[in-house]
N, C-alpha and C positions, 0 to 999 in steps of 0.2 A: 504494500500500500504506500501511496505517497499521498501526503498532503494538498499537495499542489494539481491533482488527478482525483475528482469528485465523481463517486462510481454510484450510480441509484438504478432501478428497474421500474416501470411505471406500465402496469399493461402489455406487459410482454416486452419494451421499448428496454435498451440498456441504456443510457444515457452518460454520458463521460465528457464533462465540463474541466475544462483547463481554469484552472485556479490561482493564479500565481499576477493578480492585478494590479499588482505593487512593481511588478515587472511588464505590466501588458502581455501577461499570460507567454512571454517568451519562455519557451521549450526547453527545458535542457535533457541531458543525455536518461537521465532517470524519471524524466515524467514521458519521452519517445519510450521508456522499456514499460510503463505502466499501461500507458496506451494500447501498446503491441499485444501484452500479454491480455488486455480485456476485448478485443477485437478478435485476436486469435482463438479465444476461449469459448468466446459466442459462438464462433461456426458449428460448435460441435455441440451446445446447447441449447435444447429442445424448448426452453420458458422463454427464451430471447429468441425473438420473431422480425428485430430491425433494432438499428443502432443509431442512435443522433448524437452529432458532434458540436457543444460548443462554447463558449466561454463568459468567462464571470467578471461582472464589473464592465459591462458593455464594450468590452472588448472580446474579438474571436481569440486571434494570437497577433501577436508580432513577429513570428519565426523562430527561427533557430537561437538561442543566446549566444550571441557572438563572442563572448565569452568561453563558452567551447569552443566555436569557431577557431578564435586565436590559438588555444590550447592545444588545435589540431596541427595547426598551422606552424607552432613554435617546436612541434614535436613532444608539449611534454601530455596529450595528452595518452593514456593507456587501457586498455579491456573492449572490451565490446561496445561498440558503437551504436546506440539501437537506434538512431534516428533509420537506420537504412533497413534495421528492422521493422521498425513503424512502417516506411514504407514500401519493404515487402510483401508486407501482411496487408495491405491497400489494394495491394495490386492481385491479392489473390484472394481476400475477401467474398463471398459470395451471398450473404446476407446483407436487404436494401439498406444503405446506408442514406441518412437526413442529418445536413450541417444548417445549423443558425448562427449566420455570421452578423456580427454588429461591429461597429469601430474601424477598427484594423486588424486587415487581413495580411500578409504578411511573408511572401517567398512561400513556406513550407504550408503556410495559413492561407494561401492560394490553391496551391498545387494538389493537397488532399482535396479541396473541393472536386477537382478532377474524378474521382475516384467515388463521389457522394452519388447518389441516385435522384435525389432533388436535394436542390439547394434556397434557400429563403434568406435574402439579404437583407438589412437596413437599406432604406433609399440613401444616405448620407453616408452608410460606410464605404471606406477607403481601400481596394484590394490593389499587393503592389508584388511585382517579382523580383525585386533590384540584385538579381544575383549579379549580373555583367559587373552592377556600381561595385560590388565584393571582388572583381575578378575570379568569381565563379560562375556558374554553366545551371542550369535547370535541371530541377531533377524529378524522380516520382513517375518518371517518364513523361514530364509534361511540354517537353520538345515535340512528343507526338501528339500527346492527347492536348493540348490548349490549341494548335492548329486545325484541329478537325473539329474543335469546338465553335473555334470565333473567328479562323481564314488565317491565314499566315501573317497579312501584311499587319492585323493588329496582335497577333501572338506577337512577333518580332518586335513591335513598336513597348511591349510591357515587357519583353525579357532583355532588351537592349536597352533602351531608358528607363526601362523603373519606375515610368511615371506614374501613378496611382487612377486607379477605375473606380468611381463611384460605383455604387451598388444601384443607384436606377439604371444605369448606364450599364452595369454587369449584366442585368436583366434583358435589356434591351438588345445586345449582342450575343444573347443564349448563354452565360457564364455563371447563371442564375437563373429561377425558375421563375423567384416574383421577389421584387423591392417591395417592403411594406416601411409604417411607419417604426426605428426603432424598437421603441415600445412593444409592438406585436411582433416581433421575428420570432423570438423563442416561444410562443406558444403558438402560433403557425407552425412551426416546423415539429414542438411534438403531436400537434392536431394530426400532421402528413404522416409521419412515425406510426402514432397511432392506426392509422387506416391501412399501414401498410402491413400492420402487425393482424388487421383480421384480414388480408385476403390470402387463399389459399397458396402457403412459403413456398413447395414445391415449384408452384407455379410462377413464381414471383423470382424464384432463384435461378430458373429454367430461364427466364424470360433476359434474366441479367447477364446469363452465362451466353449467350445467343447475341447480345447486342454488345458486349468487349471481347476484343482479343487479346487472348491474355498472352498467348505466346510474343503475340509484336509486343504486349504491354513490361512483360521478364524483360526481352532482348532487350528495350531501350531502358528499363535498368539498371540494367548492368553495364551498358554500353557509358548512360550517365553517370552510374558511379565511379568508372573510371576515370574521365577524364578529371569529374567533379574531385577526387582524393587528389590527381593529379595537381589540380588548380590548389587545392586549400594550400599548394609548398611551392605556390611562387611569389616572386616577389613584388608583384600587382596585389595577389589576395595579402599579403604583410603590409602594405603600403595603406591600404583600406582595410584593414582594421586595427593599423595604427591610427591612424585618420578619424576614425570613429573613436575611437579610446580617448583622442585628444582634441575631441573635438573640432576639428578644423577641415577642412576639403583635401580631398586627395588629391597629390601629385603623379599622374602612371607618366608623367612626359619623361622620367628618369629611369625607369624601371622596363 
C-alpha cells in the first residue's frame, strides 16, 4: 500500500486516485508499482468489472517526478523501474478502463489516457506531453496511439512543443470523450465506470480486444523504451533537468 495511491471498489468499479497534491499528484517510482500491481490484479478479479483513473485535489497528475527523472539520469538511480511496468500492464490491460482528468494532465498523465476506454475531461484542464522540452521521446507507445487518435500533424505539434491542450479542445479533436464542467468530471466518469461494470464483461472485453492491437501496441514499447533509457543519459535530458531544478530555461544550443 502507498499513501499517495487511494484504492476503493464502488459497484464493481476499482477506483485508484493519485494522491500526492502537494506535489500535483507527480508519480514516483512507488506509486507507478502501486498502480501496476492494482491494475494487474483486476484482470484476474471476478468483483472488479472496470477501472477508473484519477486524481485528488483537482489535479489528474503532473507526470513523472523529475526527481526520478534526474536520479535516472545521474545514474544513481537502482531496482526496478515500475513506471514501465505501469505501462506494461496498460498496454495489456483488458478490462474497460475510465480516467477523470481535471487540472493537469501531464506526459505520463497524457499518454495513459491513451490506453483509457472513455475519457471525461475538465473543459479548462490542461493536457501536455513536453517530453522533446526533457530531451526525451514518448512513451506508453503513444508515438503510435496519439496519431491515430488526433492525425499526426497535431500529435507532433504536443510531443515537439509541449504546448498544452485544453480539455474542450481534447474533446473536440477525439483525445476525450466529453469536456464537462470541472466540478462534474469525476462523477461523470464513475457514472460511465459504473455502466460499464453492468454490461455483459465478456462482451465488453471481447469488444476491447478487437479494437487494439496489442502486438503493434508491445513492439512500440519497447521500441520506446529504448530509445526513451537511451535519452534519460544524454546530455540535453541533464541540461533540462538541471534547468528545471534551477529554475531557469534550458540551454540544448551547447549540448
Amino acid at each position: 500500500m502507498n499513501d499517495h495511491i487511494k484504492i476503493a471498489i464502488d459497484d464493481g468499479v476499482l477506483i485508484l486516485t493519485m494522491n500526492r497534491p502537494e506535489k500535483k499528484n507527480a508519480l514516483t517510482n512507488d506509486m507507478y508499482r502501486v498502480l501496476a500491481e492494482a491494475v494487474e490484479e483486476a484482470q484476474d478479479d471476478k468483483s472488479i468489472r472496470a477501472i477508473l483513473l484519477q486524481g485528488e485535489g483537482g489535479v489528474f497528475t503532473a507526470g513523472n517526478d523529475l526527481g526520478d527523472f534526474a536520479a535516472v539520469s545521474a545514474g544513481k538511480a537502482h531496482g526496478t523501474r515500475y513506471g514501465s511496468v505501469f505501462i506494461d500492464t496498460l498496454g495489456r490491460a483488458e478490462k474497460p478502463m475510465v480516467a477523470a482528468v481535471t487540472g493537469l494532465a501531464v506526459g505520463i498523465g497524457v499518454t495513459m489516457l491513451l490506453h483509457c476506454d472513455l475519457v471525461f475531461v475538465a473543459d479548462d484542464a490542461r493536457l501536455s506531453t513536453p517530453f522533446v522540452n526533457l530531451g526525451l521521446v514518448p512513451e506508453a507507445a503513444s508515438s503510435l496511439l496519439l496519431p491515430q487518435r488526433i492525425g499526426y500533424a497535431r500529435a507532433f505539434a504536443m510531443f515537439a512543443l509541449g504546448e498544452p491542450v485544453l480539455g474542450e479542445r481534447a474533446a473536440e479533436i477525439g483525445l476525450a470523450n466529453q469536456a464537462l464542467p470541472a466540478a462534474e468530471v469525476q462523477a461523470a466518469a464513475l457514472a460511465a465506470a459504473k455502466a460499464l461494470a453492468k454490461r455483459p464483461l465478456g462482451s465488453v472485453m471481447a469488444t476491447k480486444r478487437l479494437m487494439r492491437d496489442t502486438a503493434a501496441i508491445k513492439a512500440m514499447m519497447e521500441a520506446e523504451g529504448k530509445v526513451f533509457s537511451e535519452r534519460l543519459k544524454t546530455a540535453e535530458a541533464a541540461e533540462a533537468f538541471a534547468a528545471f531544478a534551477e529554475r531557469r530555461a534550458p540551454d540544448f544550443s551547447k549540448v
